[in-house]
C-alpha positions, 0 to 999 in steps of 0.5 A: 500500500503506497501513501500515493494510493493513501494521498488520492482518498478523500476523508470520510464524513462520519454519519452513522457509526455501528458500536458493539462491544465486549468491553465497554471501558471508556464507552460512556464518554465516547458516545457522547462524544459522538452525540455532541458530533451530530453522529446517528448511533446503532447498537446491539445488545448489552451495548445499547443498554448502556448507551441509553443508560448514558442519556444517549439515543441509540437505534438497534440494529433490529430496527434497521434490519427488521429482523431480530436477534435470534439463537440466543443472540447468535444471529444480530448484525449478520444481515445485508443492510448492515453488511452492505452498509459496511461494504458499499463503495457510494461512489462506485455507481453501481453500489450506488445504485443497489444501496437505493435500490434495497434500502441500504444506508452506508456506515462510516464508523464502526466500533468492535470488539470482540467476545473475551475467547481467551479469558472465557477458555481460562475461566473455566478450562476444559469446557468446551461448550463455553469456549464456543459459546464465547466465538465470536462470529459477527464480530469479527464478520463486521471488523473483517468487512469493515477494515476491507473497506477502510476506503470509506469505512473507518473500524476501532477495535480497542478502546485505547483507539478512542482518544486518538478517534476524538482528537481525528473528529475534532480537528477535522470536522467529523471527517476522518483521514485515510492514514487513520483509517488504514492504521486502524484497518491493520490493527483490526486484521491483526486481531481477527487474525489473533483472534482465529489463531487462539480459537484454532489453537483451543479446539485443536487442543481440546479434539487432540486431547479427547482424542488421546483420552478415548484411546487410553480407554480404549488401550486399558480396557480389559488390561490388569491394573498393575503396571511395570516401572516403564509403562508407569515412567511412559505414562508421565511422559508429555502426550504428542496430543498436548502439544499444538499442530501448528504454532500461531504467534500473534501479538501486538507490539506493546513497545519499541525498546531502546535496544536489546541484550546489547546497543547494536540489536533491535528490540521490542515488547508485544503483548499485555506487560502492564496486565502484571507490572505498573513501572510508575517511577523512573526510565523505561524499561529496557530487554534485559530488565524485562527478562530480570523482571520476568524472571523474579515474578516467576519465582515469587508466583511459587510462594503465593500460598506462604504467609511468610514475606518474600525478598528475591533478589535477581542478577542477570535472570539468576536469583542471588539472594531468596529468604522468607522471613516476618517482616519486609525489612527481615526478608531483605537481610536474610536475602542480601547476607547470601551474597552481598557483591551480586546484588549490586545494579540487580533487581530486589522484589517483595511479595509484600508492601514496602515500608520505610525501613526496608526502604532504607535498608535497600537504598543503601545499594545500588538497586536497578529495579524494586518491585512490590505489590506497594509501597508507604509514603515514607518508602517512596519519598526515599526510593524516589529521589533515584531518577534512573531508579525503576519501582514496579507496582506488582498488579499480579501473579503469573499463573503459569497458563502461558507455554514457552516459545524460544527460537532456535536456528531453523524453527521454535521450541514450545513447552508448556509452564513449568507450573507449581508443585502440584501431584509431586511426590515427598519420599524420605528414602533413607533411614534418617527423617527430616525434622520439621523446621528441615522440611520447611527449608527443603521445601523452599530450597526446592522452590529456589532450586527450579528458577536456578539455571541447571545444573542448579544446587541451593544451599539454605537454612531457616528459610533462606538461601545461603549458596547459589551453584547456577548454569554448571556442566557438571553437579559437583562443579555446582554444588562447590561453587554454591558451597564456596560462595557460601564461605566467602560470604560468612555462612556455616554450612554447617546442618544446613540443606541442599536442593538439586533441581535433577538427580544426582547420577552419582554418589560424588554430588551428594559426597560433596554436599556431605562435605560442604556440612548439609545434613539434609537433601531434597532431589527429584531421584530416577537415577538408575544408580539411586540405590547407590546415592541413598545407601551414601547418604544412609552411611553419611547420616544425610535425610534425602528427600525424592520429589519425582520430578526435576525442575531444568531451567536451561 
């Protein structure tokens, strides 16, 4: 499309606009908007209840149509005087000619936006009776016609459209140019484009998966109960049928970023970052905060059920510093004695609200980012007075419902979120038990163990890491350099726990860990040499704790 071909159409003056929406936020002032504009409004549904709730007259589609909704609300806008009125070209002759014929009056402005599918699908996963009833189909019918015609039809699908669709009428006589309407044009095809890949991609997962349930029935009908050890360690295996057909990857760009890892590489965000972070203080955000930040939320989504309060400190994606404690000001003690050189230009998040004393106690480094659900007056008239200094509203939690896509040199990995603990197993395997407060501290050592890079071994007493071994080739090299750390920083090791994010495939990781003075061990187990690595730990006198799942992070 050249701006030559843009250049030779004329505005469009807005007569009548066409308004249906899932979401009505900002609606109310853009209906007056257009009244005060002299512009006739048609509406359907929920949305011209609103409108008249606004003191707006509205005319409903049925009116027009002659012919009312119908299936339950199935059939509304699918009808000739409303499509023709979005697809006629008036100076086409003979659209001309037919629209006076049949009675047909054009459309200038139509305002759509569509049935929430994705949210319909994650309120109530698995039912697929809602995730159809909530496929939008005239919708997206009105937007695809609409955007096609953007010659003399001007289409806004998302309220953060209307101010700019304001200011246009205002400063142009309600008349709207041909670059906005094209803008828009696209926008809208990327959505209905968005919009068809996410219900492509839910049914496919749904038939796939009841597809693979009838053939396990059909397989276990008429077989013993009992299973051997590789048809039960088959079983755990990721069906085929989980994953998708095809990989439709359709975000819109949320923003440019200054640049990538590095000053030479483009970057940009897409998608809805502000759904989770609200960055209300300081620069913008850059790549590798994102990827820091991203990073730190993910870990803390794992201690939404403790009551405890969480510090995490993050350098380069990689926690350096994790601890619960009673109070804010204690969870950032307990995290930063782990290692006090890392944190320096990382990033520190609170699961909790920041106060005044913890406020002090961060300032006195140099913190890149502090995320926080909130923060006191007192906190922010000291955290503020750093411009270059980011604070980040946490608005909410990863829930681990969105899969993981990485490029790679020909193609893309996708995975589903290494989501929660749900249905692990907690086997003492050897002859010494964990106490209590050693159970309380393996557990969190575990959860710290799956969001370091593997090979990943934790050090913690008393809740609260004291060693990080992060991204070695090898577990022993791991759990040396997180023992290590742990002595230039003043811990003793001494009766402390230690958490493997895989097996250990050898007795030498754990005889290491023995060593460093651990007297507890938390590891998925399925070695094929576990006998061994338990009998070392009954003669070290070490408890050991299987989970039967790893948790790589590579």
């Amino acid at each position: 499309m050249t701006s030559e071909y843009l250049n030779q159409l004329p505005d469009v003056a807005v007569e009548r606009a066409l308004i249906s929406v899932s979401d009505k936020s900002g609606l109310p002032e853009l209906v007056h908007h257009l009244h005060d504009a002299g512009i006739q409004l048609i509406s359907t549904g929920g949305t011209a209840r609103l409108i008249r709730e606004a003191g707006i007259p509205v005319t409903d589609v049925s009116e027009i149509t002659g012919f009312p909704e119908c299936l339950g609300g199935r059939v509304k806008t699918l009808h000739p005087k409303i499509h023709g009125g979005l697809l006629a070209r008036p100076a086409v002759s003979d659209h001309a000619r037919t629209l006076d014929e049949l009675g047909i009056h054009p459309i200038q402005l139509v305002i759509v936006n569509l049935y929430p599918f994705r949210e319909a699908v994650q309120e109530r996963p698995g039912d697929a009776e809602h995730a159809i009833e909530n496929i939008d189909i005239g919708g997206p019918a009105m937007v695809r016609a609409s955007a096609k015609n953007f010659e003399n039809v001007c289409v806004v699908t998302d309220p953060g459209q209307y101010a700019e669709l304001v200011e246009e009428l205002d400063q142009n006589g309600v008349k709207i140019r041909s670059a906005l309407r094209a803008k828009f044009a696209v926008q809208a095809f990327k959505l209905t484009a968005s919009y068809d890949g996410a219900i492509s991609d839910t049914l496919d997962m749904m038939i796939r998966d009841a597809g693979l349930a009838a053939e396990a029935a059909r397989e276990n009908m008429g077989q013993d109960k009992v299973q051997s050890q590789d048809q039960s360690q088959a079983n755990v295996q990721a069906s085929p049928a989980s994953v998708p057909a095809a990989l439709n990857i359709h975000t819109p760009v949320y923003r440019e970023l200054r640049y990538g890892e590095n000053p030479h590489q483009p970057a940009a965000i897409y998608g809805n970052p502000d759904q989770y972070i609200d960055c209300f203080h300081g620069k913008e955000l850059s790549y590798n905060n994102y990827l820091d930040i991203d990073a730190a939320l993910n870990l803390a989504a794992d201690f939404r059920q403790d009551n405890a309060v969480l510090c995490a400190i993050f350098k380069h994606s990689l926690p350096c510093g994790v601890a619960l404690a009673d109070s804010a000001e204690r969870s950032w003690e307990k995290a930063f004695s782990t290692d006090t050189t890392s944190p320096f230009g990382g990033i520190v998040l609170f699961n909790r609200p920041v106060d005044g004393a913890t406020a002090q106690k961060v300032d006195q480094i140099f913190t890149e980012i502090i995320l926080a659900p909130s923060f006191t007056g007192e906190a922010l008239e000291l955290l503020q007075k750093k411009q270059n200094r980011r604070l980040i509203r946490i608005l909410d939690w990863p829930d681990g419902s969105v899969p993981l896509v990485r490029s790679i040199t020909g193609g893309y990995l996708w995975q589903r979120a290494d989501s929660g603990f749900a249905g692990e197993k907690r086997e003492v395997v050897t002859r010494v038990q964990p106490g209590r407060e050693q159970m309380e501290t393996l557990e969190f050592a575990w959860a710290v163990a799956k969001h370091v890079k593997s090979n990943a071994i934790v050090y913690a007493r008393d809740r609260q890491t004291i060693g990080v071994g992060t991204g070695q080739p090898n577990r022993v090299t791991a759990s040396r350099i997180a023992a290590g750390n742990a002595k230039t920083f003043g811990h003793t090791l001494e009766g402390c726990v230690v958490a493997s994010d895989a097996f250990f495939p050898f007795a030498d990781g754990l005889e290491e860990a023995a060593r460093a003075g651990a007297k507890a061990v938390i590891q998925p187990g399925g070695s094929v040499r576990d006998n061994e690595v338990i009998a070392k730990a009954d003669e070290l006198g070490i408890a050991m704790v299987f989970t039967g799942s790893r948790h790589f992070r590579h």
